[in-house]
Structures are given as C-alpha cells and as structure tokens.
C-alpha positions as CSV (number, residue, x, y, z in Angstrom):
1,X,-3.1,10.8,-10.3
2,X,0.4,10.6,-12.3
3,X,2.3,12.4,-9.0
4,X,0.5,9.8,-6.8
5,X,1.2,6.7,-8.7
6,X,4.9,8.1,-8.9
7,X,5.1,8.3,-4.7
8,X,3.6,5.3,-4.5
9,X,5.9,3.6,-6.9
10,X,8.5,5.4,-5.3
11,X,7.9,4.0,-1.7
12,X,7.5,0.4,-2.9
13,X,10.3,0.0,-4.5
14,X,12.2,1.2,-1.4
15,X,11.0,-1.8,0.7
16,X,13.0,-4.7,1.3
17,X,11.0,-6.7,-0.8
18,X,13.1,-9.5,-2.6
19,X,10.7,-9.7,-5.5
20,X,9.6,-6.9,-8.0
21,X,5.9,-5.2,-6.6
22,X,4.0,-4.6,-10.4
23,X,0.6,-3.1,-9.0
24,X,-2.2,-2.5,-11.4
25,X,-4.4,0.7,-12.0
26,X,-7.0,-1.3,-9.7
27,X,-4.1,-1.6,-7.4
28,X,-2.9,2.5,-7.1
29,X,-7.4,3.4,-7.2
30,X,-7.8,1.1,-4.4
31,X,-5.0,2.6,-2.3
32,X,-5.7,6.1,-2.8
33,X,-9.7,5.5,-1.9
34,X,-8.2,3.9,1.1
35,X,-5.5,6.6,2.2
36,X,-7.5,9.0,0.7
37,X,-4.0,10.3,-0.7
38,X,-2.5,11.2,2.3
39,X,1.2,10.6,2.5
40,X,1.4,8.9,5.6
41,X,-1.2,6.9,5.2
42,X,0.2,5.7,2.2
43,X,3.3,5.0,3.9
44,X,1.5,3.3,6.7
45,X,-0.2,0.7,4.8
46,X,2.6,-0.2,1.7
47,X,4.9,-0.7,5.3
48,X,2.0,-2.6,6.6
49,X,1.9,-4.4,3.3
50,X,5.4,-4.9,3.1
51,X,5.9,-6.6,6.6
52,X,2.7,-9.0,5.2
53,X,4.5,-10.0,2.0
54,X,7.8,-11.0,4.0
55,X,6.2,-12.8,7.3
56,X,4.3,-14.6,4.0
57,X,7.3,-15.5,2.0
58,X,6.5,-14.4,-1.2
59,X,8.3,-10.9,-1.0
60,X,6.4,-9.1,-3.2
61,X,3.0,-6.8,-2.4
62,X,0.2,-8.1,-4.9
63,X,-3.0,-6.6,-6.5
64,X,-4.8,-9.5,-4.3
65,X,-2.9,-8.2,-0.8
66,X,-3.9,-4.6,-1.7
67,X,-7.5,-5.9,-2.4
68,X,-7.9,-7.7,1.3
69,X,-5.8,-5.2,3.4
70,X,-7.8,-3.3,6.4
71,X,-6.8,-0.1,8.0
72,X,-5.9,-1.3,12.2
73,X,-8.4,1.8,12.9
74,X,-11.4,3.9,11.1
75,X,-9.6,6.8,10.2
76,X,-13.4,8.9,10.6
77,X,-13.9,7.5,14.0
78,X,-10.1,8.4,15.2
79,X,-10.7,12.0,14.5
80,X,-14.3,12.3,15.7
C-alpha cells in the first residue's frame, strides 16, 4: 500500500491544482478499490478529478470528490 499511496501522491501533486490535495486513508482505499491499482486507471481518474476541481473553482481534489466520482465505463463490461 505504501508504493501506491506514494504514486498516487506523486501524480496529484503534479496537477495544476492551485490549492494543496490532502487525501485521507479513506481517500487512497477508495481509489485503489476503484482502479483496482492499475496505473492508468489511476491516472485516468485523479486527471478526471483534477479537470472537476478546476471547472469547480476550488482547485483542490477532496476526500468528498473522491467519494462521489464514477468511472465513464464498467471496467468488467469493457473487457467482457
């Protein structure tokens, strides 16, 4: 879990977010159960995320965004 938290810390704080991103442990579970740790689905959704938190104003990705965000496709039924 330590490497993923580190890549996903990693790729957060390379967006162009204005405002510091702190996500909690409920945060980093949430997003690995959805990305199921793969790398570019992690990618995928802190960009998705990212483009969210700007178009919002408030420049930072929250615990609360991370909570409510839906993949655009079922990852099971794309490879079925």
């Amino acid at each position: 879990m330590r490497g993923f938290e580190t890549l996903v810390a990693s790729i957060v704080r390379n967006t162009p977010l204005h405002r510091p991103s702190v996500l909690t442990p409920a945060s980093m579970r949430r997003i690995l159960q959805i990305t199921e740790g793969i790398t570019a689905n992690i990618f995928h959704m802190i960009n998705d995320l990212a483009i969210a938190a700007i178009v919002s104003g408030h420049e930072q990705i929250t615990d609360e965004m991370i909570e409510q965000w839906q993949p655009e496709f079922d990852v099971e039924a794309a490879f079925a």
